[in-house]
N, C-alpha and C positions, 0 to 999 in steps of 0.2 A: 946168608941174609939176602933177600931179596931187593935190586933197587928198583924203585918204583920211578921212572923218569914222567912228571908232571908239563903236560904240554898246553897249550893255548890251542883253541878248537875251532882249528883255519888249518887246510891243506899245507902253508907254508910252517903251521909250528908242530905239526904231526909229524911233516917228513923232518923238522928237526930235529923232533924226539926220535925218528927213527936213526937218523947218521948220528944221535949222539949214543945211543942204546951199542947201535953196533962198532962205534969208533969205541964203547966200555973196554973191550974183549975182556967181561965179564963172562959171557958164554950166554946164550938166547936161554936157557932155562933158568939164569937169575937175574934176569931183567922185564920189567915190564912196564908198559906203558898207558897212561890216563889221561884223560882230558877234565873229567870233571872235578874240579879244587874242593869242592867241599866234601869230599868222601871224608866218609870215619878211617883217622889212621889205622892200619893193621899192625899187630904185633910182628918182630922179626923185617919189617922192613925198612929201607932209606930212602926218603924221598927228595929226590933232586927236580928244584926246577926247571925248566927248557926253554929258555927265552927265542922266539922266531928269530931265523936267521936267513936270511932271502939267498944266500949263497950256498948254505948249507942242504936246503931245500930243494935246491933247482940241480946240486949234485945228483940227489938222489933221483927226482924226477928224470936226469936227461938217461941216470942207469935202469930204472924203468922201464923208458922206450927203446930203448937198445937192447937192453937184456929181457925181456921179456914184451915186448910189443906193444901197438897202441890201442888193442883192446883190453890189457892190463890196467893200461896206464889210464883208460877213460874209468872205468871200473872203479880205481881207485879214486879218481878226481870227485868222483860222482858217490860212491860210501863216502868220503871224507866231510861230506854237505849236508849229513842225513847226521841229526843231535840223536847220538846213541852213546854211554857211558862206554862200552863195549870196544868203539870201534876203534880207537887208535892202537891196543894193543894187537888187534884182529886182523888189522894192516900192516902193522910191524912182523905178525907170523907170516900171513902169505907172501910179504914181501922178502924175508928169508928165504921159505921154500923156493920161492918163483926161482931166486938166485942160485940157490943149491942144483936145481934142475938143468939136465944138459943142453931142454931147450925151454928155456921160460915161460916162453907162450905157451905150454901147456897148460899153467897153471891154474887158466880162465877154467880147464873143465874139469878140474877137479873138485868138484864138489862133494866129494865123500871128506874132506879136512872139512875143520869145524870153522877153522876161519876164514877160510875161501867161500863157506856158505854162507858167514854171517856177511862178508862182505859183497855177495851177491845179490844178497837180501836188501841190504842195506843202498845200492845202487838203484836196484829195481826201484824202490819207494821213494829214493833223490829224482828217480829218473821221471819217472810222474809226477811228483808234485810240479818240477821245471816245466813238462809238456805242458800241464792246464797253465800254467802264468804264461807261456807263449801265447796261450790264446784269450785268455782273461786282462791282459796288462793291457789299459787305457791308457793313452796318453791326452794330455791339452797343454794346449799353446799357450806359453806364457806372452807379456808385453815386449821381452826380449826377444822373443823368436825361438825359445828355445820347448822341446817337448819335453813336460814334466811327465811321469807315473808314478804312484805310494806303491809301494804293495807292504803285506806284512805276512812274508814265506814263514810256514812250518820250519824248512830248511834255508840254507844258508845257497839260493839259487842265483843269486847275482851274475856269478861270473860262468854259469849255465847256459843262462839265457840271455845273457849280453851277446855273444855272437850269432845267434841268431837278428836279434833285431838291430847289430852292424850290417848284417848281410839287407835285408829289408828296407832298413833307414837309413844307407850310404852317404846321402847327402844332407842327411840335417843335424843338428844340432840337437841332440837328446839326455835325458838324465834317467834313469829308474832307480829311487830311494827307497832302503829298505826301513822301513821304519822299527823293526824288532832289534836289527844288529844296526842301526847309526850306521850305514854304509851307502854309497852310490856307484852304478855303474854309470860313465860319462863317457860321450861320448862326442867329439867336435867333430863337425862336418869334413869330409873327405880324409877323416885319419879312423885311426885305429882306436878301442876303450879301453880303458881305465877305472880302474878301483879304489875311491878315496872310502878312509875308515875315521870312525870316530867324528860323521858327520853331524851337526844336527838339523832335522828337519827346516827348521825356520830359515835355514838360510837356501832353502830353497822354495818352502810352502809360503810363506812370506810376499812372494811378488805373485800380481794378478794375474789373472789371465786376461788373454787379448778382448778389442771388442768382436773381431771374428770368432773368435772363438766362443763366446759367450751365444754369440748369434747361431752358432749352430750344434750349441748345446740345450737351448731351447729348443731347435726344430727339431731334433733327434729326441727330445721325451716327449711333443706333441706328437711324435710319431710313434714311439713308443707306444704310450697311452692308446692312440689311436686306432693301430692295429690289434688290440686285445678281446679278447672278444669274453663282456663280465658270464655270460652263461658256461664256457667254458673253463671260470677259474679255476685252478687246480695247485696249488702252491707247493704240496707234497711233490708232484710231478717234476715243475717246478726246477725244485732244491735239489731233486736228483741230476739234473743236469746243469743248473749255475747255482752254487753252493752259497748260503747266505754268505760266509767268508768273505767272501769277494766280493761282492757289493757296493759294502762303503765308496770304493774307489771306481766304482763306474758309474760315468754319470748319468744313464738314465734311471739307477737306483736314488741320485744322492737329492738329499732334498727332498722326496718325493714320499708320500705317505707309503707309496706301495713296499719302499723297503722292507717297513717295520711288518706287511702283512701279505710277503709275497711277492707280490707284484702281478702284473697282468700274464695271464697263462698266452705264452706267443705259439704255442707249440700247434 
């Protein structure tokens, strides 16, 4: 009989389905591991829940970088982000082999195993979605001083892209909320971010923004608008390079008729 370990679909309750898969010694061919709760049970199997364990996790993470290197371990960080039914068991294989292997870091180039390529795959497509919300994430200034951003990721890129914009906005005060998974990454001035979960929106979209801020959020879509030029509209063109997706949250879209039809071809 096969046990099926049911994990929560966050890097910390993968890697606990995976220390608890192999704490089974069930043996790796009668175990496996899922994220997503609603599957149709299968016959011949048992399914066990895997509640996040932040210690249990961070075992297995720190045997990762050690045992198999930090281009593993990014790899993994990064499939673990990307909502694939697939991928928690897919991680639990290469995470085996990696181990079985006399030197682990090899295991990034094996890509002939099925599950080293799903979770190659799988990183690639976390790994871009993260790049454009580097460059697409807006922020504005609340009354408090503090910088807000919505985004609403395909993937689960919070804690991707939060060290990037630690590195950029070292000294300020910032939040980017995910509005699909209720989560924030935070980050107070001169320290380190942070990941609160089970947030909701309102208690951060709720307060205004500044009167600066507002003052140079009109001058930014007169400007907008301004440099468009109507003969060259082109909206197809457009979408290829700022995807309507993203929109809502930038403010020279919001508001603004041209959302709904494009907007001005800047190109």
């Amino acid at each position: 009989m096969i046990r099926v370990f049911q994990c929560e679909d966050t890097l910390t309750g993968i890697m606990t389905g995976v220390y608890d898969a192999w704490d089974s010694r069930l043996g790796h061919g009668q175990v496996r591991l899922q994220t997503a709760q609603n599957m149709e049970p299968e016959l011949f199997c048992e399914y066990v829940t895997v509640f996040p364990d932040l210690v249990k996790a961070e075992k297995v993470l720190r045997t990762i970088q050690r045992r198999m290197g930090e281009e593993a371990f990014e790899m993994i960080a990064y499939a673990s982000s990307y909502p694939d039914d697939r991928k928690a068991d897919a991680l639990y294989r290469m995470i085996v082999l990696g181990l079985h292997l006399p030197d682990g870091r090899e295991i990034c180039g094996m890509l002939t195993q099925p599950e080293v390529r799903l979770v190659f795959e799988l990183r690639r497509k976390a790994w871009h979605i993260a790049h454009r919300y580097m460059g697409f994430v807006r922020f504005r200034e609340l009354k408090s001083g503090v910088l807000l951003s919505v985004i609403d990721a395909e993937a689960d890129v919070l804690a991707l892209i939060a060290p990037h914009f630690a590195d950029r906005l070292p000294l300020e005060n910032w939040t980017i909320y995910d509005r699909r998974r209720k989560k924030a990454a935070v980050h107070p001035a001169g320290k380190g971010w942070l990941i609160l979960e089970e947030v909701e929106e309102a208690c951060f979209c709720s307060q205004k923004e500044s009167e600066e801020e507002a003052r140079y959020d009109a001058l930014w879509k007169i400007f907008h608008q301004a440099v468009g030029i109507a003969e060259r509209t082109n909206p197809d063109l457009q979408s290829s390079f700022l995807p309507r997706k993203f929109r809502p949250f930038m403010n020279e879209f919001s508001g603004q008729q041209e959302a709904s039809k494009g907007g001005r071809d800047l190109l």
